[in-house]
DSSP file (Angstrom, degrees, kcal/mol; ACC not computed):
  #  RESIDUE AA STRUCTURE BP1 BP2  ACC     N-H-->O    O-->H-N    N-H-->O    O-->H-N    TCO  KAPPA ALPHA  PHI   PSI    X-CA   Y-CA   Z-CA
    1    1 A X    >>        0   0    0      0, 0.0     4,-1.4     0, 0.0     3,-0.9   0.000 360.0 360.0 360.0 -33.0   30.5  210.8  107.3
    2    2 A X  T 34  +     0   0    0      1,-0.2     3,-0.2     2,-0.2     5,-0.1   0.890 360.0  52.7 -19.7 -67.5   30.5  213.4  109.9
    3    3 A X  T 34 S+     0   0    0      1,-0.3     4,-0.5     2,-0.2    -1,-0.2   0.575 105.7  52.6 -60.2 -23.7   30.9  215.9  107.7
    4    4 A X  T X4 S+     0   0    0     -3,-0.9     3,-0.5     2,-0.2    -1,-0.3   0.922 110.4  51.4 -79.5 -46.7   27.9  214.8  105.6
    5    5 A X  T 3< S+     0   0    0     -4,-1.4    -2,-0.2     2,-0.3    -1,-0.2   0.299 111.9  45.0 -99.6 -10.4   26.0  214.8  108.8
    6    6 A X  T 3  S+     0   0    0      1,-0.1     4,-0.3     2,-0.1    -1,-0.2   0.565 110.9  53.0-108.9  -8.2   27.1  218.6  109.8
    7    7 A X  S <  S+     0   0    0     -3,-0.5    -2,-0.3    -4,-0.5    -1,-0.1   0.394 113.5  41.0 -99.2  -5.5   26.5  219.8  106.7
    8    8 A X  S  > S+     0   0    0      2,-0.1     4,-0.7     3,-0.1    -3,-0.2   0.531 110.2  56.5-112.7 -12.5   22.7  218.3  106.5
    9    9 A X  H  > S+     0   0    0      2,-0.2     4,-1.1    -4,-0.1    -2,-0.2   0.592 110.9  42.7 -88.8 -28.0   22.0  219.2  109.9
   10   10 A X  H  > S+     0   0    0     -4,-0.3     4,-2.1     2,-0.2    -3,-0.1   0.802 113.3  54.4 -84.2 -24.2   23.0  223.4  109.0
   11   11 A X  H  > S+     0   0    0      1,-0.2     4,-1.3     2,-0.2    -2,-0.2   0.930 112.9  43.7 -85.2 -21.0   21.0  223.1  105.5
   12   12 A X  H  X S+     0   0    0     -4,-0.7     4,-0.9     2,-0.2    -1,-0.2   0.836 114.9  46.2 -62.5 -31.3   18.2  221.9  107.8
   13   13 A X  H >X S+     0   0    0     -4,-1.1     4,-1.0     1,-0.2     3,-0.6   0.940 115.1  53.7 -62.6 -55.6   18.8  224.6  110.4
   14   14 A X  H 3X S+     0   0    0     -4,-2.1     4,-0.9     1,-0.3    -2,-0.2   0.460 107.8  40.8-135.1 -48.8   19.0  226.5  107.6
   15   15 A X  H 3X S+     0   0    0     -4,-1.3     4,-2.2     2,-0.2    -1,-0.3   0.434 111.6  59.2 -86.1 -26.8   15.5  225.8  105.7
   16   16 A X  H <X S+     0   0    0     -4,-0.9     4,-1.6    -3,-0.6    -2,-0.2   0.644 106.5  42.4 -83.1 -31.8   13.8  225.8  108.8
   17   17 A X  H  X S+     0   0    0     -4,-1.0     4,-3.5     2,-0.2     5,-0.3   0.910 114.1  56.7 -91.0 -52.7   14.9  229.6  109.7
   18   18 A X  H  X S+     0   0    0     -4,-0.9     4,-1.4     1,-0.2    -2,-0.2   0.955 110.2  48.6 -42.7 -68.4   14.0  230.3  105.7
   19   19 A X  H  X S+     0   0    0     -4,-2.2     4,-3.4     2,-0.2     3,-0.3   0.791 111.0  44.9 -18.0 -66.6   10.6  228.9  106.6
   20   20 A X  H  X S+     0   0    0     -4,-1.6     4,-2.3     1,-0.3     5,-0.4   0.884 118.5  40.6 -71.4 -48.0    9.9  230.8  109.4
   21   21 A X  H  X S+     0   0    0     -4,-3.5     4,-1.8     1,-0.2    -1,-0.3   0.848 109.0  57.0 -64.9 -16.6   11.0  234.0  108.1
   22   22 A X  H  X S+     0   0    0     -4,-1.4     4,-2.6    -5,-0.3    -2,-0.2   0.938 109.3  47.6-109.5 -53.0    9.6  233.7  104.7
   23   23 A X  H  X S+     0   0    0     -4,-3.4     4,-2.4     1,-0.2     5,-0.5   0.964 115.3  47.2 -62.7 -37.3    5.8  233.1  106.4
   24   24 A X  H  X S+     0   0    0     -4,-2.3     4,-1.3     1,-0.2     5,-0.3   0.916 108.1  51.5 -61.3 -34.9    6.5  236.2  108.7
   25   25 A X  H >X S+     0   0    0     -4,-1.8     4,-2.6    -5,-0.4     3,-0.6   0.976 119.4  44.4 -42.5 -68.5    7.7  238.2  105.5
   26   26 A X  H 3X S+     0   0    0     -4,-2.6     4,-5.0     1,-0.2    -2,-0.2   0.894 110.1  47.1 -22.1 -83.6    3.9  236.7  104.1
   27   27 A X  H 3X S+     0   0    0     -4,-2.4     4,-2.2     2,-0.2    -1,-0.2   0.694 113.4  46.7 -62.4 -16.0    1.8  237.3  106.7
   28   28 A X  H <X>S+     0   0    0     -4,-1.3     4,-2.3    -3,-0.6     5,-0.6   0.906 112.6  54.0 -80.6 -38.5    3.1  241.3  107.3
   29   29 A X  H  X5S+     0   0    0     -4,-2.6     4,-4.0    -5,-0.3    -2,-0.2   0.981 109.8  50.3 -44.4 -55.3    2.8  241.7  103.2
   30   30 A X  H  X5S+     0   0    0     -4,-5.0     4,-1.4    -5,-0.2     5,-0.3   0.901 109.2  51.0 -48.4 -42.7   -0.8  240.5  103.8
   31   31 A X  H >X5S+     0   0    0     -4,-2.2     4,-2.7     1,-0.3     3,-1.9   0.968 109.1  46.2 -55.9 -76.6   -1.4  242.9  106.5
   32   32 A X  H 3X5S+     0   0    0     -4,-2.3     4,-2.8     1,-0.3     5,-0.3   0.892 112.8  54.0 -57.6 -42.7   -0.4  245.8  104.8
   33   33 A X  H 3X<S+     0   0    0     -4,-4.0     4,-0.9    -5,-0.6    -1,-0.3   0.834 102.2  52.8 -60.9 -18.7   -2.4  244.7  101.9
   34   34 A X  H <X S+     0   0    0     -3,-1.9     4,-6.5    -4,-1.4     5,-0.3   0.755 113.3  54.0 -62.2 -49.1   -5.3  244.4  103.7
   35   35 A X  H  X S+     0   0    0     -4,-2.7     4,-2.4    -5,-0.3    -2,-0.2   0.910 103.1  50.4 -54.3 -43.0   -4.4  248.1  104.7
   36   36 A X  H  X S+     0   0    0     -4,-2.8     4,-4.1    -5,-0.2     5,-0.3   0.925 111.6  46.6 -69.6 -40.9   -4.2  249.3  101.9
   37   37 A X  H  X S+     0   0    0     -4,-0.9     4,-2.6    -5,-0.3    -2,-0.2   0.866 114.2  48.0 -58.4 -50.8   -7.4  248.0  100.8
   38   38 A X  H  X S+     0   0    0     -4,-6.5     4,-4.0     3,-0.2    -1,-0.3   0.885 109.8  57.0 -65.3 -29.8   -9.0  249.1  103.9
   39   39 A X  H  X S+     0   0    0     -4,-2.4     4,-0.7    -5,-0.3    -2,-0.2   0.906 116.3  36.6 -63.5 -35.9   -7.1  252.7  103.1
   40   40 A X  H  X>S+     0   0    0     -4,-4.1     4,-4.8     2,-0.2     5,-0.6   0.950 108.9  61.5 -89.1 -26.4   -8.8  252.9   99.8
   41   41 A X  H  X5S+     0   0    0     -4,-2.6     4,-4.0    -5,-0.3     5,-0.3   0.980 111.5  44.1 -26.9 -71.6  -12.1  251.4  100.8
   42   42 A X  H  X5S+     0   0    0     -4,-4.0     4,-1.3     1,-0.3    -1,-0.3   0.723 102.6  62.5 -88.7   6.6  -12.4  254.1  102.9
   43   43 A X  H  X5S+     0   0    0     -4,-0.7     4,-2.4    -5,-0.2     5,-0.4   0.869 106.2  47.2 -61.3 -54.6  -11.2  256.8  100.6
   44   44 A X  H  X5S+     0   0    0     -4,-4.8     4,-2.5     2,-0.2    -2,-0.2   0.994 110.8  54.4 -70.6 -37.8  -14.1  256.2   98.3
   45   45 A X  H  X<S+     0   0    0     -4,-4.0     4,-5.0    -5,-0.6     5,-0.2   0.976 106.3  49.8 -39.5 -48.4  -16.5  256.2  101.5
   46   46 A X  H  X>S+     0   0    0     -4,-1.3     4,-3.3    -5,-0.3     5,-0.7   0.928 121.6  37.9 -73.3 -34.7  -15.2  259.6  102.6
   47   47 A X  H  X5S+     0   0    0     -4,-2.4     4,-1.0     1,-0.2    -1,-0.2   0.904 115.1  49.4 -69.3 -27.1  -15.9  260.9   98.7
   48   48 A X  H  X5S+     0   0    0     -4,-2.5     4,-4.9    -5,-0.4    -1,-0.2   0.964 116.8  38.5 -80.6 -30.1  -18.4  259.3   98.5
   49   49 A X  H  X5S+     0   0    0     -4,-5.0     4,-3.9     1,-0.3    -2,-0.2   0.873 111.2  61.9 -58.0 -41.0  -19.9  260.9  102.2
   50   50 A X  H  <5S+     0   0    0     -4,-3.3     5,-0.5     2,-0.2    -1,-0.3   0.947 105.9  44.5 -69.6 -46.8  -18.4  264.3  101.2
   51   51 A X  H >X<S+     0   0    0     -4,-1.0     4,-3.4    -5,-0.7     3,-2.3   0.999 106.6  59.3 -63.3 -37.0  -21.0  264.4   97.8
   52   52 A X  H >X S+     0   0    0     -4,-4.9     2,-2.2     1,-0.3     4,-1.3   0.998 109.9  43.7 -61.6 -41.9  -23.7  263.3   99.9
   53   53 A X  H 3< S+     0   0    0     -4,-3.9    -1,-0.3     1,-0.4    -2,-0.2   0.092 109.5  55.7 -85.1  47.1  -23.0  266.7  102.2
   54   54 A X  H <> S+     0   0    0     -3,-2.3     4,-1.8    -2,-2.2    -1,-0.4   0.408 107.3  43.1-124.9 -33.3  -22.7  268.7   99.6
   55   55 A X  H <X S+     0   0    0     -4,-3.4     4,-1.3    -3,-1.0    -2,-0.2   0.574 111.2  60.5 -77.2  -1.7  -25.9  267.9   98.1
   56   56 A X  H >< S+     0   0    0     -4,-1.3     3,-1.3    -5,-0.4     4,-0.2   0.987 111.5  38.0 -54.2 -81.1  -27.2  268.1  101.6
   57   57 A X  H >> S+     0   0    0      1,-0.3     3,-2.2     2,-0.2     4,-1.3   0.877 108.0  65.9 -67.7 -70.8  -26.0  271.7  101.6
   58   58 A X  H 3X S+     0   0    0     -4,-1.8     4,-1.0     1,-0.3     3,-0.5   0.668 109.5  34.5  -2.8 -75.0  -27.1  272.0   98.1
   59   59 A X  H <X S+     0   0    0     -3,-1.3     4,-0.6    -4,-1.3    -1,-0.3   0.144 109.7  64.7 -97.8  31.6  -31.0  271.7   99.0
   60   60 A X  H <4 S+     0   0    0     -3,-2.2    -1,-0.2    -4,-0.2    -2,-0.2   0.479 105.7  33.1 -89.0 -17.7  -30.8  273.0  101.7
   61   61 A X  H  X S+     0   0    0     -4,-1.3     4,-2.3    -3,-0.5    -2,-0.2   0.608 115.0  66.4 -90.1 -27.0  -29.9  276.5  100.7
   62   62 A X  H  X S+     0   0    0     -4,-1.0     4,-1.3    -5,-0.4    -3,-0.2   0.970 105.6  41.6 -40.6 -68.0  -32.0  275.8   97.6
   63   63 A X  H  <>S+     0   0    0     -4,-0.6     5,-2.1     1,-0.2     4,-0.4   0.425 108.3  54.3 -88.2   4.0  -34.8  275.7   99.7
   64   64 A X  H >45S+     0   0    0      3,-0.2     3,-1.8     2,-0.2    -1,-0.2   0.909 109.4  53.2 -78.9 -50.6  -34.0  278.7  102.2
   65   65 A X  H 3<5S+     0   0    0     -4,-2.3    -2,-0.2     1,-0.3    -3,-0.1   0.828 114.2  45.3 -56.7 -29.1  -33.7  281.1   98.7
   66   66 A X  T 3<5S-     0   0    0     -4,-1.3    -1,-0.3    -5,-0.2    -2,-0.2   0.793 112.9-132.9 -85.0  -5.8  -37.2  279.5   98.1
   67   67 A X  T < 5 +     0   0    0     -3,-1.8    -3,-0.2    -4,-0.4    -2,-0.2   0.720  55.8 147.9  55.2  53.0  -38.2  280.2  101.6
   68   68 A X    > < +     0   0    0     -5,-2.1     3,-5.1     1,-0.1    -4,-0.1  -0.305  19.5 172.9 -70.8  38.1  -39.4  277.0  101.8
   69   69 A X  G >   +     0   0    0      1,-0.3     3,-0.6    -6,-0.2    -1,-0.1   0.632  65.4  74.4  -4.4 -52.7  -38.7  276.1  105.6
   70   70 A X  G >   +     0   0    0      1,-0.2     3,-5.0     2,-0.1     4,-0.3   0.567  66.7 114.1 -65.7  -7.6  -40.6  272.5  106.0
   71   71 A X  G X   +     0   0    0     -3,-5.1     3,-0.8     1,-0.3     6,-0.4   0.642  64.8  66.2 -27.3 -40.2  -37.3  271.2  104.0
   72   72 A X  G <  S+     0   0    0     -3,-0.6    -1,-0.3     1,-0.3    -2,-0.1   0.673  97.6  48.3 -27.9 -51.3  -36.5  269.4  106.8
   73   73 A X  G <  S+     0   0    0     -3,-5.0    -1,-0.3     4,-0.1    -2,-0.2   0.481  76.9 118.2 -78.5  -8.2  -39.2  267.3  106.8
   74   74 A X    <>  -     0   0    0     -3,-0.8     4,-1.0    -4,-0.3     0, 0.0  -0.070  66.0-127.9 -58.1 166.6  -39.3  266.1  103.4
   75   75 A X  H  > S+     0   0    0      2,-0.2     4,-1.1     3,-0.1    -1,-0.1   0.546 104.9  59.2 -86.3 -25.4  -38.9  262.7  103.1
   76   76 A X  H >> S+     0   0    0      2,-0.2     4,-1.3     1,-0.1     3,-0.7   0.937 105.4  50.1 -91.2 -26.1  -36.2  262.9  100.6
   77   77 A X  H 34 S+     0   0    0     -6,-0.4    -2,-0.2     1,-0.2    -1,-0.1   0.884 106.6  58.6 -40.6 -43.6  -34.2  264.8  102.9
   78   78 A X  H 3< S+     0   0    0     -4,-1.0     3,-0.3     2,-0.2    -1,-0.2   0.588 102.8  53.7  -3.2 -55.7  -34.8  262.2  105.5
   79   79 A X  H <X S+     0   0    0     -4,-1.1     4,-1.3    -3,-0.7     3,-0.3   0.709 107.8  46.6 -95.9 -26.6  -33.5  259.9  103.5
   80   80 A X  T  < S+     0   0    0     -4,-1.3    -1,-0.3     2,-0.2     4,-0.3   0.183 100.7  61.2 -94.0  20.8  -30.4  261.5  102.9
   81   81 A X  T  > S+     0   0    0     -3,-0.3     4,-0.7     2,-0.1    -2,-0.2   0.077 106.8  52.1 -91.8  -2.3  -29.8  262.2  106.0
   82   82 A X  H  > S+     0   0    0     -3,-0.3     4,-1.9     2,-0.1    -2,-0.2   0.712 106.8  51.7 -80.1 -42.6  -29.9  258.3  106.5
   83   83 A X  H  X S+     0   0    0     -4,-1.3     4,-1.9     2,-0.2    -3,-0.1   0.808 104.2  54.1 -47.3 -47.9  -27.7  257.7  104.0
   84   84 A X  H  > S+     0   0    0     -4,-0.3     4,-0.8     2,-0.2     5,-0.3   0.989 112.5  47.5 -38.4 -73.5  -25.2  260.1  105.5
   85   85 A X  H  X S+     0   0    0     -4,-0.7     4,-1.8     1,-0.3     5,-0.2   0.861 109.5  56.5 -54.2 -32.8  -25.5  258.1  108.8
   86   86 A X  H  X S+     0   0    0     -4,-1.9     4,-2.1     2,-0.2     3,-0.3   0.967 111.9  36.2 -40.2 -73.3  -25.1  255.0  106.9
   87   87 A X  H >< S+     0   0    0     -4,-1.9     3,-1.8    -3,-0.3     2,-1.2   0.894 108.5  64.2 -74.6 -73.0  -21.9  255.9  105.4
   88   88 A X  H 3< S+     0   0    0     -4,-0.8     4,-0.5     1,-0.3    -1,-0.2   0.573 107.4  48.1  -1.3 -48.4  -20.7  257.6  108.5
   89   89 A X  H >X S+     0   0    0     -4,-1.8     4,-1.2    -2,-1.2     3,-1.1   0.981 109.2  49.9 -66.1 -50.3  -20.9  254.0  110.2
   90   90 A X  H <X S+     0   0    0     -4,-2.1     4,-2.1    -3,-1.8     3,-0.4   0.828 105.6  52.7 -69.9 -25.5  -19.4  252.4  107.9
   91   91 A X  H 34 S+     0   0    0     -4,-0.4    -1,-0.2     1,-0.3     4,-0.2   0.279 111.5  48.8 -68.7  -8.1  -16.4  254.7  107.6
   92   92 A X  H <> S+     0   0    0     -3,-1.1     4,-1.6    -4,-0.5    -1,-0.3   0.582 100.8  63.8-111.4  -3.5  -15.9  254.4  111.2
   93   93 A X  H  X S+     0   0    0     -4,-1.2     4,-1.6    -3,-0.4    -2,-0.3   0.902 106.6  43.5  -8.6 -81.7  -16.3  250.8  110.5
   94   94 A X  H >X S+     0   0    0     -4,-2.1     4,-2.8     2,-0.2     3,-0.5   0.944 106.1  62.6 -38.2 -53.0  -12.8  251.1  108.2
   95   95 A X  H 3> S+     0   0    0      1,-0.3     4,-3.4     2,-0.2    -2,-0.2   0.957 104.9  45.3 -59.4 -55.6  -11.3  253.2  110.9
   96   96 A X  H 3X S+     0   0    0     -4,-1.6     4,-2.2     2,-0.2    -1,-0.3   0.770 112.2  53.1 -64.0 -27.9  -11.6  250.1  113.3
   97   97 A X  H <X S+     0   0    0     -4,-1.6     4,-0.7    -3,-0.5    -2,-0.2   0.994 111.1  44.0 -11.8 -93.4  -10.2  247.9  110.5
   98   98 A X  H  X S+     0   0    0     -4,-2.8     4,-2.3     1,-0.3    -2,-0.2   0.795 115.9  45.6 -44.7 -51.8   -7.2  249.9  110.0
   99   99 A X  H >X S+     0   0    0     -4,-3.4     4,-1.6    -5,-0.3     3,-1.3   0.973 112.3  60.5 -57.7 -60.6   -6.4  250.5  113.8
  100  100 A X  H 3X S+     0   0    0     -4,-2.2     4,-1.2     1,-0.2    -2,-0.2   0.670 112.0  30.7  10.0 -96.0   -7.1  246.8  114.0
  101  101 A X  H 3X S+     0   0    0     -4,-0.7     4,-1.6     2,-0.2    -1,-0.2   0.634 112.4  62.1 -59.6 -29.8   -4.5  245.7  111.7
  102  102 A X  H XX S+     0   0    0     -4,-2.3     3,-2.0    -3,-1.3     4,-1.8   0.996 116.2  43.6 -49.8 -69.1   -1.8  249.0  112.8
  103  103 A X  H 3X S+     0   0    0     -4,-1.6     4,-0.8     1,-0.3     3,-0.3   0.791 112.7  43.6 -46.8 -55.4   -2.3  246.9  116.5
  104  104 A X  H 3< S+     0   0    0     -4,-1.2    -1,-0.3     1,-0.2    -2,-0.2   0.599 112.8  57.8-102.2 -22.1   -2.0  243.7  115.2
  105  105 A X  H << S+     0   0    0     -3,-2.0    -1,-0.2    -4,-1.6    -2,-0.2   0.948 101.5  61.9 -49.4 -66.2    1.4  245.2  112.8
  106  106 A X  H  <        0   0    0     -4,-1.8    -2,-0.2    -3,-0.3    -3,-0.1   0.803 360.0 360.0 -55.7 -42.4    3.1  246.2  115.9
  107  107 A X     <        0   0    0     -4,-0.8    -2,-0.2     0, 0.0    -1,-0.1   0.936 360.0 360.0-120.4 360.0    3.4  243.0  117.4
């Protein structure tokens, strides 16, 4: 009976350690998926931020070859130049994310 009683006492030791490792195994897989998620999230930001400045740049040289000067002022520049700040925020938005989770990886 002993024996029964050292042998149910390791498979508990034993299931208990499984436990504990298995959720820490979990929770780092989550993390890194969350990472990844945040890594492509903010891949499509930065493409999406990179077209806006190139159409920036786009009518804005447009309108220096027309010597149109007031470009500045337009309201649809304006408004892409909010849009720019927009994603800009949000893409540092991601950044904090990712550091976030890097911090929270390490311990």
């Amino acid at each position: 009976m002993d024996m029964m009683k050292k042998i149910h006492e390791d498979v508990s030791a034993g299931i208990s350690v499984l436990k504990k490792e298995g959720t820490s195994l979990f929770l780092k897989t989550m993390a890194e998926m969350d990472m990844l998620k945040y890594r492509y999230d903010m891949y499509k930001v930065e493409g999406h931020l990179s077209g806006l400045y190139r159409e920036l740049g786009e009518r804005f040289i447009g309108a220096v070859e027309r010597r149109d000067y007031g470009v500045l002022s337009s309201r649809e520049m304006k408004d892409l130049m909010e849009s720019i700040e927009a994603i800009k925020i949000e893409e540092e938005r991601y950044r904090k994310e990712l550091d976030n989770l890097r911090d929270i990886q390490k311990d």
